[in-house]
Kinemage of the C-alpha trace (Angstrom):
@kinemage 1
@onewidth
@group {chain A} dominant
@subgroup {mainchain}
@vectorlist {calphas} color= white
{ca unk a 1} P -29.925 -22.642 103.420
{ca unk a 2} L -29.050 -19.320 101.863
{ca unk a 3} L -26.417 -16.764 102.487
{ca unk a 4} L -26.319 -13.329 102.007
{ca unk a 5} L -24.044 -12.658 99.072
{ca unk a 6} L -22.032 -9.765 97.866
{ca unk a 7} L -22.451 -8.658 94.446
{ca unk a 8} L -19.415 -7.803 92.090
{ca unk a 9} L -20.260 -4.169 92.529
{ca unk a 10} L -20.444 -4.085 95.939
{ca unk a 11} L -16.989 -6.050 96.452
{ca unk a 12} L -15.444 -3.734 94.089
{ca unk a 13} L -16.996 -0.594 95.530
{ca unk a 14} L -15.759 -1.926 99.139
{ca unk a 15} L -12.531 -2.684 97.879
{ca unk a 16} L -12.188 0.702 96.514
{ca unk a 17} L -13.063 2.757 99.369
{ca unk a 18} L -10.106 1.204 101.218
{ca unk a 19} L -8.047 1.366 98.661
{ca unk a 20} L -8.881 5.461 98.548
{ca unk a 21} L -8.601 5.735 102.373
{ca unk a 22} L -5.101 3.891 102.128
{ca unk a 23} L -4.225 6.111 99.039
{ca unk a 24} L -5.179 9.098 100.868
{ca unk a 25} L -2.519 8.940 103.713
{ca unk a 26} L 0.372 8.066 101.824
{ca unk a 27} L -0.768 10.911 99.815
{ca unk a 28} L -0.490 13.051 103.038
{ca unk a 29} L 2.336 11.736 104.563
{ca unk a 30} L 4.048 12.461 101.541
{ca unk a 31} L 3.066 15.550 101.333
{ca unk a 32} L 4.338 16.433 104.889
{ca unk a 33} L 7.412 14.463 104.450
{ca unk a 34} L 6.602 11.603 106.956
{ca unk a 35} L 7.609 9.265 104.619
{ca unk a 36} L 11.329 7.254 104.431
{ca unk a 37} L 13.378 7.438 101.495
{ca unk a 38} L 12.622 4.738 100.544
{ca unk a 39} L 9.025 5.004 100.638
{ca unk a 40} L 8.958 8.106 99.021
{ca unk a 41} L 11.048 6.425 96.004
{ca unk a 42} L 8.335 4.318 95.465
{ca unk a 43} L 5.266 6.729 96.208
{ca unk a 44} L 7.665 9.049 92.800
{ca unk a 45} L 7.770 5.833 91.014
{ca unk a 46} L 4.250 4.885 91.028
{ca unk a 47} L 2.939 8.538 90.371
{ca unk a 48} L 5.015 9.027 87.501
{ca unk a 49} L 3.838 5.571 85.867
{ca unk a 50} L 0.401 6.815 86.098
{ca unk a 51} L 1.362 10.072 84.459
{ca unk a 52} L 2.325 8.350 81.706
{ca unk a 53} L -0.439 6.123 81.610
{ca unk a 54} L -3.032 8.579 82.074
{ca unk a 55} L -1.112 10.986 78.980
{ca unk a 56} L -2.024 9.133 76.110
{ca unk a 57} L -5.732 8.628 77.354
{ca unk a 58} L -5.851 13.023 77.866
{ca unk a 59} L -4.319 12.477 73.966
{ca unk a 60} L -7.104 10.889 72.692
{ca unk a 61} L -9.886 12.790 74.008
């Protein structure tokens, strides 16, 4: 008996693309300010973390 099996790659690849596609329309509801306040808080929050994690990596290069 022998099942088809995902490799590592593939699952992360796969698990990527959604996470793009789910990345994508916050991004554009934010943009065109579909998003509740509260929302939005978050969607600030988050960028701004990763500003400051992606400054000291730009830093070192």
């Amino acid at each position: 008996m022998t099942a088809p099996t995902v490799t590592r790659e593939q699952a992360f690849a796969a698990a990527r693309r959604v996470l793009d596609i789910a990345l994508a329309e916050v991004a554009a509801d934010y943009a065109a300010g579909r998003l509740d306040p509260e929302r939005e808080a978050k969607v600030r929050r988050l960028l701004e973390r990763q500003r400051a994690q992606a400054a000291p990596r730009l830093l070192a290069a």
